[in-house]
N, CA and C atoms as an extended XYZ file, in Angstrom:
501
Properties=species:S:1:pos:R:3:atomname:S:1:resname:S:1:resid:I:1 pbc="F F F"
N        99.054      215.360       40.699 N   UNK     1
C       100.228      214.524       40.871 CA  UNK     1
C       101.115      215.145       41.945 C   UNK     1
N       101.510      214.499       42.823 N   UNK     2
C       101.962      214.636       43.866 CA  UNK     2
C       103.761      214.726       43.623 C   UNK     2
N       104.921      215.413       44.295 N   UNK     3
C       106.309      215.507       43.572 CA  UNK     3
C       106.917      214.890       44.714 C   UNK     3
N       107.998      214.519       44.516 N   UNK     4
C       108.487      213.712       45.510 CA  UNK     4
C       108.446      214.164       46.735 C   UNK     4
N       108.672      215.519       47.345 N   UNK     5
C       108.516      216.060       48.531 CA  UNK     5
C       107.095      215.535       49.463 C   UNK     5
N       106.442      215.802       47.851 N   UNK     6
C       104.766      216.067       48.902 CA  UNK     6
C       104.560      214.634       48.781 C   UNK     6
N       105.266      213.383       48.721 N   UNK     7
C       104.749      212.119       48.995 CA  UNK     7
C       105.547      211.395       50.011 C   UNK     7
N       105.959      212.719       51.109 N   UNK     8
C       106.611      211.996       52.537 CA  UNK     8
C       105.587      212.576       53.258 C   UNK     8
N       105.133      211.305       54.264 N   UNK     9
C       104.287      211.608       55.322 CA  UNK     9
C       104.173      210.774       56.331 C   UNK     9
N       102.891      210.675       56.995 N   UNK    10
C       102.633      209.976       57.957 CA  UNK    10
C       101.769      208.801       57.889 C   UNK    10
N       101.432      208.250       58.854 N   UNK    11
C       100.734      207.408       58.730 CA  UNK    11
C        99.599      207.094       59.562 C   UNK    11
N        98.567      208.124       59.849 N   UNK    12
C        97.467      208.466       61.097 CA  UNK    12
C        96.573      206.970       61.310 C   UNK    12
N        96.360      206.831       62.914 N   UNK    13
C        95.047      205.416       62.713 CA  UNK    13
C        94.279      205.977       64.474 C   UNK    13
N        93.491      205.853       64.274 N   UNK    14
C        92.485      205.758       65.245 CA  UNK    14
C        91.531      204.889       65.409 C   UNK    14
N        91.049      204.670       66.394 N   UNK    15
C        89.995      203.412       66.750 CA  UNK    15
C        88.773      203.974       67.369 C   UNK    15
N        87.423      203.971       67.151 N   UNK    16
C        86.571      204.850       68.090 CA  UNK    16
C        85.439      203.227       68.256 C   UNK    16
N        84.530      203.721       68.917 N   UNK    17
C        83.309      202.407       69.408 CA  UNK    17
C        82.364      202.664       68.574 C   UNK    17
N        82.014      201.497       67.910 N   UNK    18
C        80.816      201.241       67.359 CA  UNK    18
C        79.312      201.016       68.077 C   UNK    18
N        78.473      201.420       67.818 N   UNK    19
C        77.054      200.895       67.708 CA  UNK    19
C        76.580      198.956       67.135 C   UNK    19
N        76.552      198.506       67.829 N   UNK    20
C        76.436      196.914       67.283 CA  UNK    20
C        74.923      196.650       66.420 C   UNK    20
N        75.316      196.389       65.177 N   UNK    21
C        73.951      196.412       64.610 CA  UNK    21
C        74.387      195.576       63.460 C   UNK    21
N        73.416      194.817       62.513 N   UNK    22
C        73.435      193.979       61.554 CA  UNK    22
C        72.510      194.004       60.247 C   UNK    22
N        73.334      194.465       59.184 N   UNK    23
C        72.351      195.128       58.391 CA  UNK    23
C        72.499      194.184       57.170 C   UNK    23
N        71.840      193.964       55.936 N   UNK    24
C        71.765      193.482       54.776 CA  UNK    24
C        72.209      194.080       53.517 C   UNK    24
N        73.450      194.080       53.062 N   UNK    25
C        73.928      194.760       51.553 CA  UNK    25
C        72.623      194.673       50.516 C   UNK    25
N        71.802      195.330       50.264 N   UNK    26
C        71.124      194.841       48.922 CA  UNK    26
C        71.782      194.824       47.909 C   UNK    26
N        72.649      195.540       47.645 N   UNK    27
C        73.305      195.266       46.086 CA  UNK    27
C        73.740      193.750       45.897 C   UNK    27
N        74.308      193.295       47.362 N   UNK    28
C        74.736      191.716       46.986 CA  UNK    28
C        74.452      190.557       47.805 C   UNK    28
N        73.085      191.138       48.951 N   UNK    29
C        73.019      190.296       49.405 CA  UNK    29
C        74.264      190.017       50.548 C   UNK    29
N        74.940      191.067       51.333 N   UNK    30
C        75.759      190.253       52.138 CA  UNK    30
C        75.480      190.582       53.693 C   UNK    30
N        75.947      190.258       54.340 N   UNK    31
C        75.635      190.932       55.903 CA  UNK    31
C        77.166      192.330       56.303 C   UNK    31
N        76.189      193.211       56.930 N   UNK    32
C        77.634      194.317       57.801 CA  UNK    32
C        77.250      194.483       58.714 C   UNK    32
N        78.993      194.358       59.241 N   UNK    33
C        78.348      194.605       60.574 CA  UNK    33
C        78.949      193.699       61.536 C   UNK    33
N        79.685      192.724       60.679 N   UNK    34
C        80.238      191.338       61.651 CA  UNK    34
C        81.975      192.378       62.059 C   UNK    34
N        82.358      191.571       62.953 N   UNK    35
C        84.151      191.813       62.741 CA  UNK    35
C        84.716      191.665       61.042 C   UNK    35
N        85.506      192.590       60.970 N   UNK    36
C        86.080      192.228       59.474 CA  UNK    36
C        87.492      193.216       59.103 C   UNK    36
N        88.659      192.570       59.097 N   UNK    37
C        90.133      192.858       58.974 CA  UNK    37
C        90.457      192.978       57.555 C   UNK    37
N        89.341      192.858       56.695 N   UNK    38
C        89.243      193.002       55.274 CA  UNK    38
C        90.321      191.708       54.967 C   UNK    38
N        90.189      190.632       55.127 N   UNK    39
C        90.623      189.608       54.632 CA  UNK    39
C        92.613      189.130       54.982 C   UNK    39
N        92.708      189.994       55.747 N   UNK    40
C        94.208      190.501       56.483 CA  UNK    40
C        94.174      189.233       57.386 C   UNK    40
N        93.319      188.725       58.065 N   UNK    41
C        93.384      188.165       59.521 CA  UNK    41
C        92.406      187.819       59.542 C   UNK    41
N        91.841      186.716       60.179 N   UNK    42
C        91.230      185.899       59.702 CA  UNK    42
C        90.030      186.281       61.184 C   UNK    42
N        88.751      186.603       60.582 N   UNK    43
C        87.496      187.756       61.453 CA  UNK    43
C        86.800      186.243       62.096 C   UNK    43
N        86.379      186.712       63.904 N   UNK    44
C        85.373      185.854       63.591 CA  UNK    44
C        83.491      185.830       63.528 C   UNK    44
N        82.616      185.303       63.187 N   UNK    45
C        81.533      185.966       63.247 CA  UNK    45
C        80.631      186.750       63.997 C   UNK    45
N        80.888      187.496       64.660 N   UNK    46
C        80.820      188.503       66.198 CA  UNK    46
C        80.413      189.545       65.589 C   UNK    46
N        79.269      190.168       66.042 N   UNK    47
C        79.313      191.815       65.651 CA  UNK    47
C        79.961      192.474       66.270 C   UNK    47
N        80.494      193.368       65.255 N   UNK    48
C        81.867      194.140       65.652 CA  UNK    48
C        81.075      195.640       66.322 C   UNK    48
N        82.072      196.320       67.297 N   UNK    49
C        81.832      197.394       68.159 CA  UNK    49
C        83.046      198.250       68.191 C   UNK    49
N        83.875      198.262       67.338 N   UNK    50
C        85.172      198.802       67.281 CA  UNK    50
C        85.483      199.232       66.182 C   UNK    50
N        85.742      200.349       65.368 N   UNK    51
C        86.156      200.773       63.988 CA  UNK    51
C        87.588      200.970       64.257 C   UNK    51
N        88.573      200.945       63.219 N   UNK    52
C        90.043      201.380       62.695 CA  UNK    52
C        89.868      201.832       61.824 C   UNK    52
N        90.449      203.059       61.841 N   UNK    53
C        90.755      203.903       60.373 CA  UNK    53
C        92.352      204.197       60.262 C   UNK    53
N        93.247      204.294       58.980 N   UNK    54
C        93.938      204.443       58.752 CA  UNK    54
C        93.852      205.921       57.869 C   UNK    54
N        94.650      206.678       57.597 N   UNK    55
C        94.999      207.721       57.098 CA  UNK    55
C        96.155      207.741       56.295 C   UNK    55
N        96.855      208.601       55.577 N   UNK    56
C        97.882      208.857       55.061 CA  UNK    56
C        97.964      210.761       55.143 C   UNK    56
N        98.713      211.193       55.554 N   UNK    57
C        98.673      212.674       55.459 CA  UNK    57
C       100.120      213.014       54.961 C   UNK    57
N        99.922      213.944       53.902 N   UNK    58
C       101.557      214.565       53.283 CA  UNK    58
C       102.466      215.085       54.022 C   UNK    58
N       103.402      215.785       54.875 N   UNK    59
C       104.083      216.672       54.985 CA  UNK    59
C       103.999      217.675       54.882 C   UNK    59
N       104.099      217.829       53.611 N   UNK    60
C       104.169      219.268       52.914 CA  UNK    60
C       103.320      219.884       52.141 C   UNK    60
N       101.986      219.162       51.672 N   UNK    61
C       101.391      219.895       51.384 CA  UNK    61
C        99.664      219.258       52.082 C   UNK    61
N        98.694      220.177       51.547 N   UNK    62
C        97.125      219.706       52.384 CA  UNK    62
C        96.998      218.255       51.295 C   UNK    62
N        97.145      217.096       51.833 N   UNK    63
C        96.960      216.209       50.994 CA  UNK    63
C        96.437      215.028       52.116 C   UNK    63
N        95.202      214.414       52.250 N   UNK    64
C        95.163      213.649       53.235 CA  UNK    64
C        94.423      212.360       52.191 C   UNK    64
N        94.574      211.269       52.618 N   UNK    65
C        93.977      210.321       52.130 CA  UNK    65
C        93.479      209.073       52.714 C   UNK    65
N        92.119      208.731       52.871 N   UNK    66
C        92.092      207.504       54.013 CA  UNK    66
C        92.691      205.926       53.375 C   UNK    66
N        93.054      205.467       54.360 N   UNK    67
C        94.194      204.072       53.432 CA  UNK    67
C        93.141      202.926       53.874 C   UNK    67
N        92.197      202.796       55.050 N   UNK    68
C        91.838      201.393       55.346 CA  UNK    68
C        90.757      201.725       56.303 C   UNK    68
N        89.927      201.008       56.507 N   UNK    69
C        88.723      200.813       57.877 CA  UNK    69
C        88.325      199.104       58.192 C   UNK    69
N        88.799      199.233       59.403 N   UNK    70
C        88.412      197.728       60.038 CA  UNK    70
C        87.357      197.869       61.003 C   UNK    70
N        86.630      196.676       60.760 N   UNK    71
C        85.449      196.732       62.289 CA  UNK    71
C        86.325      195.160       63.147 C   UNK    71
N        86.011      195.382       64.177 N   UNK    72
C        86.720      194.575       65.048 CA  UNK    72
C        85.393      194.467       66.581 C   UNK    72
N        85.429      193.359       66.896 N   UNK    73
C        84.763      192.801       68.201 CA  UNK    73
C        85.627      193.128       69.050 C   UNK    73
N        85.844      194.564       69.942 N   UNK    74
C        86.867      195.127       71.268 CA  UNK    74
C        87.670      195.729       70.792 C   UNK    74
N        88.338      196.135       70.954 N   UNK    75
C        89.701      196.315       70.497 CA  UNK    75
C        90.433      195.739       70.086 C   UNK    75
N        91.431      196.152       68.608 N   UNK    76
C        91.996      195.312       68.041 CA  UNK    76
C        93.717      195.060       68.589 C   UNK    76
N        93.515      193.696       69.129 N   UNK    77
C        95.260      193.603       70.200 CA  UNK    77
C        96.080      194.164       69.050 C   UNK    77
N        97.131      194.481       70.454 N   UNK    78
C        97.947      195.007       69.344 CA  UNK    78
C        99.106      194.413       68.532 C   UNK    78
N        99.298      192.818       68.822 N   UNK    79
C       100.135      192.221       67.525 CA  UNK    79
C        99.439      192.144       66.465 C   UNK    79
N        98.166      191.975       66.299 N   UNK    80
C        97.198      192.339       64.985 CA  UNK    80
C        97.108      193.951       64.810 C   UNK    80
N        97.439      195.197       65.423 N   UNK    81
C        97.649      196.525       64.550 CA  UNK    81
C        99.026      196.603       64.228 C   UNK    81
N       100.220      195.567       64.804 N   UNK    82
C       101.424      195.927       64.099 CA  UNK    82
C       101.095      195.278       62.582 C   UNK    82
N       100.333      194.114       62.451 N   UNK    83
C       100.854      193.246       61.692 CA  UNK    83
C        99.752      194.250       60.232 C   UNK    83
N        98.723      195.005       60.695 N   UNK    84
C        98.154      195.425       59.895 CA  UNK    84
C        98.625      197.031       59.932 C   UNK    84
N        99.551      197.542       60.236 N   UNK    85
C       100.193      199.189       60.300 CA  UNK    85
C       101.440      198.358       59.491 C   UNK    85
N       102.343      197.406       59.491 N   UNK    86
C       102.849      196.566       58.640 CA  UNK    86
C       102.525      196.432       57.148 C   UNK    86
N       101.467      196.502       57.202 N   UNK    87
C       100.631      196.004       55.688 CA  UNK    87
C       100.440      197.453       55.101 C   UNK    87
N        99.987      198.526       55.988 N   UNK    88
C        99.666      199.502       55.533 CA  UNK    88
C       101.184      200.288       54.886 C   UNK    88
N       102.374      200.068       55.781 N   UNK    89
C       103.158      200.598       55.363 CA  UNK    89
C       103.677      199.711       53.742 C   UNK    89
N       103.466      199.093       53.662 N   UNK    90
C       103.999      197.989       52.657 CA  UNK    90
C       103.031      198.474       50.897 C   UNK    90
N       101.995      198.769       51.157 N   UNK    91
C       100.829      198.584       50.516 CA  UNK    91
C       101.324      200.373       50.085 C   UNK    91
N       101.109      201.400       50.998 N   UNK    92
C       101.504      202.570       50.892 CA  UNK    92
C       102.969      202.957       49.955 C   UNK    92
N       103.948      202.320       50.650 N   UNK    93
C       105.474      202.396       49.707 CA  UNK    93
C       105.102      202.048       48.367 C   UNK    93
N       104.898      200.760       48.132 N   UNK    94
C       104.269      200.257       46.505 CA  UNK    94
C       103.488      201.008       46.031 C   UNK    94
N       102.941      202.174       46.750 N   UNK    95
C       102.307      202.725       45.990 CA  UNK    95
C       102.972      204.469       45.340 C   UNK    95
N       104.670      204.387       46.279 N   UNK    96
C       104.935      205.582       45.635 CA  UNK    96
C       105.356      206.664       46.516 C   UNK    96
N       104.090      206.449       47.641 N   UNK    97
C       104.315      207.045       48.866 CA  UNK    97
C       105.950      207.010       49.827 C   UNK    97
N       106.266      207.834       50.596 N   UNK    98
C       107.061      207.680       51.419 CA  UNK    98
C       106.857      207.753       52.905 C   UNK    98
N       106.168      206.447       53.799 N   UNK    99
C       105.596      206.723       55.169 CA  UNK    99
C       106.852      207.338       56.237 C   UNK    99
N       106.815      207.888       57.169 N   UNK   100
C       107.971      208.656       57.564 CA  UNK   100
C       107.919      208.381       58.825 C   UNK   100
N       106.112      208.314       59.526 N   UNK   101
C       106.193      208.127       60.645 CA  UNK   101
C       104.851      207.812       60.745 C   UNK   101
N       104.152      207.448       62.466 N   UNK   102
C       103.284      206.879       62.639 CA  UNK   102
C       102.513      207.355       63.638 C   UNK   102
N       100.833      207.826       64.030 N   UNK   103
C       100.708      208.781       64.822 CA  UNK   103
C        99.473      208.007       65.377 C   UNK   103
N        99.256      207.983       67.049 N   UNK   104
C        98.269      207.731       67.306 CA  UNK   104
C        98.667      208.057       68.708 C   UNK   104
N        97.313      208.069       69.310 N   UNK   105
C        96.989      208.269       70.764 CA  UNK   105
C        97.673      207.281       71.640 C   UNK   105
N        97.257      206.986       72.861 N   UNK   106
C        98.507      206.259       73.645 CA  UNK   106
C        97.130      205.433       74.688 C   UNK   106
N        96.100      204.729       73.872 N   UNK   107
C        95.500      203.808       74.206 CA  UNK   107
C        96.360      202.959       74.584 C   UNK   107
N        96.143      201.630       75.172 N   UNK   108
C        96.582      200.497       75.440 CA  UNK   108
C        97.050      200.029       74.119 C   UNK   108
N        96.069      199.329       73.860 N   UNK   109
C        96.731      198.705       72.076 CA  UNK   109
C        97.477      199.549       71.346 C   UNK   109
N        97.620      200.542       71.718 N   UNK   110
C        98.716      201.396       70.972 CA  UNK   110
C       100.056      201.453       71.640 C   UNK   110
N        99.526      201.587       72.834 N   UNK   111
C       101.351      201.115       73.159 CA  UNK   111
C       101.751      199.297       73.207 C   UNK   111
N       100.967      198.556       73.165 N   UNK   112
C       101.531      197.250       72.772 CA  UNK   112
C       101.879      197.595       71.649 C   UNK   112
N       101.223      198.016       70.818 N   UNK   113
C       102.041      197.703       68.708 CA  UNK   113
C       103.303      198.593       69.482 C   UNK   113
N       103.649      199.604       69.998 N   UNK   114
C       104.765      200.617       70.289 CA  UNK   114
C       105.796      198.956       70.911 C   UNK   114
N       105.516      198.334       71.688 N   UNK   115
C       106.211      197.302       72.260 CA  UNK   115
C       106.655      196.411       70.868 C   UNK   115
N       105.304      195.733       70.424 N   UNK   116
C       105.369      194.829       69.638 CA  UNK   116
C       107.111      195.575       68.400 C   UNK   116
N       107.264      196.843       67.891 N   UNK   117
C       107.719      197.952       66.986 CA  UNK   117
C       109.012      197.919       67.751 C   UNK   117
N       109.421      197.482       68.960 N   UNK   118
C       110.542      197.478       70.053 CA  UNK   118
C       110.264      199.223       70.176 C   UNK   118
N       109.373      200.176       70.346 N   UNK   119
C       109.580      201.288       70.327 CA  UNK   119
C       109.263      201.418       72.297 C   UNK   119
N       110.014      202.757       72.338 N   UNK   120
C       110.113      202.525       74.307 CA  UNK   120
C       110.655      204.065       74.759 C   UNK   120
N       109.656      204.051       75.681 N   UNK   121
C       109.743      205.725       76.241 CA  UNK   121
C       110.306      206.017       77.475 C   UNK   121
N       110.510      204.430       77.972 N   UNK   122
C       111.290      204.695       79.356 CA  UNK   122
C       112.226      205.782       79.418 C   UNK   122
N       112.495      206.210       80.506 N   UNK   123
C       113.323      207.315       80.511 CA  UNK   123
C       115.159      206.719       80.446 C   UNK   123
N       115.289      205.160       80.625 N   UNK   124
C       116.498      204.742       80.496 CA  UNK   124
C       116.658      204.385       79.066 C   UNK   124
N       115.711      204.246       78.305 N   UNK   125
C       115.677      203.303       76.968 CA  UNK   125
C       114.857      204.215       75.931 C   UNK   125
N       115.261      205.376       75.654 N   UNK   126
C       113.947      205.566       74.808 CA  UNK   126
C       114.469      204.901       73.351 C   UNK   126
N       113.308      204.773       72.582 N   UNK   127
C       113.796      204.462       71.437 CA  UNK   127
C       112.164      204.795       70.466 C   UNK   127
N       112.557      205.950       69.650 N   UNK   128
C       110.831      206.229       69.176 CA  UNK   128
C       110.941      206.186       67.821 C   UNK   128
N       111.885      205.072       66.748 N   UNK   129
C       111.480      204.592       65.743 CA  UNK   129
C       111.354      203.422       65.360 C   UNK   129
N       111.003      202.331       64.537 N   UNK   130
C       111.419      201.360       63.983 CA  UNK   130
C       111.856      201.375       62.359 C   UNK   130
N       112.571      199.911       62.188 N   UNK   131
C       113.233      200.088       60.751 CA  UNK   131
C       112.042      200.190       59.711 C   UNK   131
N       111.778      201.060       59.014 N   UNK   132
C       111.231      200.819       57.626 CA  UNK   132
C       111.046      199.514       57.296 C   UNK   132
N       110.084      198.753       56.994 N   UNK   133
C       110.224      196.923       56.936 CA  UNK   133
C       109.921      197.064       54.955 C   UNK   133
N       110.026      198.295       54.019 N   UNK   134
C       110.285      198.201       53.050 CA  UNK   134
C       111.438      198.998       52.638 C   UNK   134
N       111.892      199.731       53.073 N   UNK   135
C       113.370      200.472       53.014 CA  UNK   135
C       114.559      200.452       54.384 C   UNK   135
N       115.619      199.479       54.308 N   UNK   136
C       116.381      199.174       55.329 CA  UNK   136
C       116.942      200.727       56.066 C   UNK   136
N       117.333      201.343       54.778 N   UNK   137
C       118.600      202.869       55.014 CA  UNK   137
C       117.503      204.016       55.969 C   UNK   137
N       116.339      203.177       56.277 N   UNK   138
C       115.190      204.460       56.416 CA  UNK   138
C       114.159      203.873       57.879 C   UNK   138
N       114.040      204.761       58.507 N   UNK   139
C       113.255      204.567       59.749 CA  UNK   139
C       111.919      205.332       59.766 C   UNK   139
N       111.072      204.845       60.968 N   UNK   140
C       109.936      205.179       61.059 CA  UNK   140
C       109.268      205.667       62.362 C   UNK   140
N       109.514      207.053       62.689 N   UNK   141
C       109.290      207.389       63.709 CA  UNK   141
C       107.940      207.337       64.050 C   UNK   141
N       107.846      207.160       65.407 N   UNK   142
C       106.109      206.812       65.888 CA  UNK   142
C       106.111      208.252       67.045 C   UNK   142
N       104.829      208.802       66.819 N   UNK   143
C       104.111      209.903       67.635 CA  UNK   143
C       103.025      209.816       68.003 C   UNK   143
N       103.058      209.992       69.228 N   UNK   144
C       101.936      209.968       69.930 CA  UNK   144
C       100.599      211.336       69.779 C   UNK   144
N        99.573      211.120       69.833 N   UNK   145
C        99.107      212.649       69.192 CA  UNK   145
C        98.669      213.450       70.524 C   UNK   145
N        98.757      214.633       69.970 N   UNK   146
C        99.904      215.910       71.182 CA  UNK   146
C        98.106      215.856       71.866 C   UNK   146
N        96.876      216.299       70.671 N   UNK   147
C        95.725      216.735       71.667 CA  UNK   147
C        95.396      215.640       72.510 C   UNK   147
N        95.460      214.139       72.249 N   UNK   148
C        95.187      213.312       73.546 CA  UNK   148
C        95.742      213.590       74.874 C   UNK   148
N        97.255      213.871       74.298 N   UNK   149
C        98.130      213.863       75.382 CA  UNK   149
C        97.686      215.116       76.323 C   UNK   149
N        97.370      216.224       75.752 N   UNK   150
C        96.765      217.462       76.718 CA  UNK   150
C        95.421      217.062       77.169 C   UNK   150
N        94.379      216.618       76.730 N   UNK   151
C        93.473      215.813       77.112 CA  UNK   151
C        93.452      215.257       78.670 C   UNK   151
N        94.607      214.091       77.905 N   UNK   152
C        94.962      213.488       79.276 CA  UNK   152
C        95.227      213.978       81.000 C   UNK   152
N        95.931      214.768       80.291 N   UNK   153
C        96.928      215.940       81.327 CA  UNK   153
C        95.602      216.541       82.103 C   UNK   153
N        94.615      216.992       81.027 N   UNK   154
C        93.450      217.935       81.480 CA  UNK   154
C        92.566      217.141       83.030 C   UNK   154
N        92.268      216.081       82.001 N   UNK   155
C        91.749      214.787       82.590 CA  UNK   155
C        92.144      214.383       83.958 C   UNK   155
N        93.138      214.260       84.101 N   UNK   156
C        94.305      213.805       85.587 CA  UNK   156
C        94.113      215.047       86.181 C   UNK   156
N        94.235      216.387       85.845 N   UNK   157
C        94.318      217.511       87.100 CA  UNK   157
C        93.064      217.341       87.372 C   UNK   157
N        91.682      217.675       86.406 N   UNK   158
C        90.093      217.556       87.481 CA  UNK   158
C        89.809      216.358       87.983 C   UNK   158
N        90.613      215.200       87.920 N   UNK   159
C        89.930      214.377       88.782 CA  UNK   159
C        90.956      214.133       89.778 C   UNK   159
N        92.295      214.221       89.935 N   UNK   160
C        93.229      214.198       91.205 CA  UNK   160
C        93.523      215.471       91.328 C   UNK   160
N        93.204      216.694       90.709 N   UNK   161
C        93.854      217.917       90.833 CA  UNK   161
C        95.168      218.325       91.417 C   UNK   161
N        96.416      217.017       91.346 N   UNK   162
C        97.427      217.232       91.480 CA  UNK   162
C        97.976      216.342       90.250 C   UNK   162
N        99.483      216.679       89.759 N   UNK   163
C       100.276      216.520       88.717 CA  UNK   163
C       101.271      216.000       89.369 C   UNK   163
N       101.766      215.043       89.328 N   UNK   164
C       103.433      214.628       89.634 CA  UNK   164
C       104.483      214.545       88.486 C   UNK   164
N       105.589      214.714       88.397 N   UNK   165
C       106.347      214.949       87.753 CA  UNK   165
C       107.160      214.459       87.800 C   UNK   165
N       107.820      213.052       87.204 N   UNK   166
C       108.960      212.213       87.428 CA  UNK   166
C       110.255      212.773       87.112 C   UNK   166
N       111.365      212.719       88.294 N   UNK   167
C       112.519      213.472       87.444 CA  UNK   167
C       113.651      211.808       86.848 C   UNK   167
């Protein structure tokens, strides 16, 4: 049992590429393998090439828990990951949890949901939370995750081997 401390956290999601393939459930007879939003959004029959995973990770103590997995045909736009990082936060609170903030890489579809969230890094406008959409008094900071971002950085010096630096 988890104490109130150790049930503030985050809210991790990543997207990686699938293998397209179509297989047969024997237990029930069903097909996997198509697009599927788990009944969130309405899939269409396409084999999917795109996974979403959701996470939950504590704060404060080693506590991680996976919350969701979607298969998706491309990438999933990103007014469909607000509307389902939405659900997750909703689904998560009811359950006790306290989501605090929100962490992902800085793909494309990740900075649309950051748009879709009014969240904004301009250097005139930043703004890196949105309201809690189940607790008003409470916000939800969004982070970008630090190893992409060095990645990135890595990425840009060996192939332009120069860095610019906006002031």
């Amino acid at each position: 049992m988890l104490s109130q401390e150790q049930k503030h956290g985050i809210l991790l999601f990543d997207e990686i590429m699938l293998r397209e393939s179509i297989a047969v459930k024997s237990t029930n007879l069903s097909y996997v393998g198509y697009e599927n939003y788990g009944n969130e959004i309405p899939a269409s029959n396409t084999k999917a090439n795109h996974g979403l995973v959701f996470m939950f990770q504590s704060l404060s103590v080693n506590f991680c828990q996976p919350v969701a997995v979607f298969t998706s045909t491309g990438t999933v736009k990103g007014i469909i990951l607000a509307q389902l990082i939405v659900k997750a936060i909703y689904l998560l609170e009811n359950s006790g949890v306290k989501v605090d903030g929100i962490v992902s890489d800085g793909a494309q579809t990740n900075r649309r949901l950051w748009t879709e969230l009014s969240v904004s890094g301009s250097i005139n406008n930043v703004k890196n939370s949105f309201q809690n959409p189940m607790d008003e008094s409470r916000s939800i900071y969004v982070f970008s995750d630090v190893p992409h971002l060095i990645k990135n950085i890595r990425n840009r010096l060996n192939n332009k081997t120069t860095l610019k630096v906006s002031k």
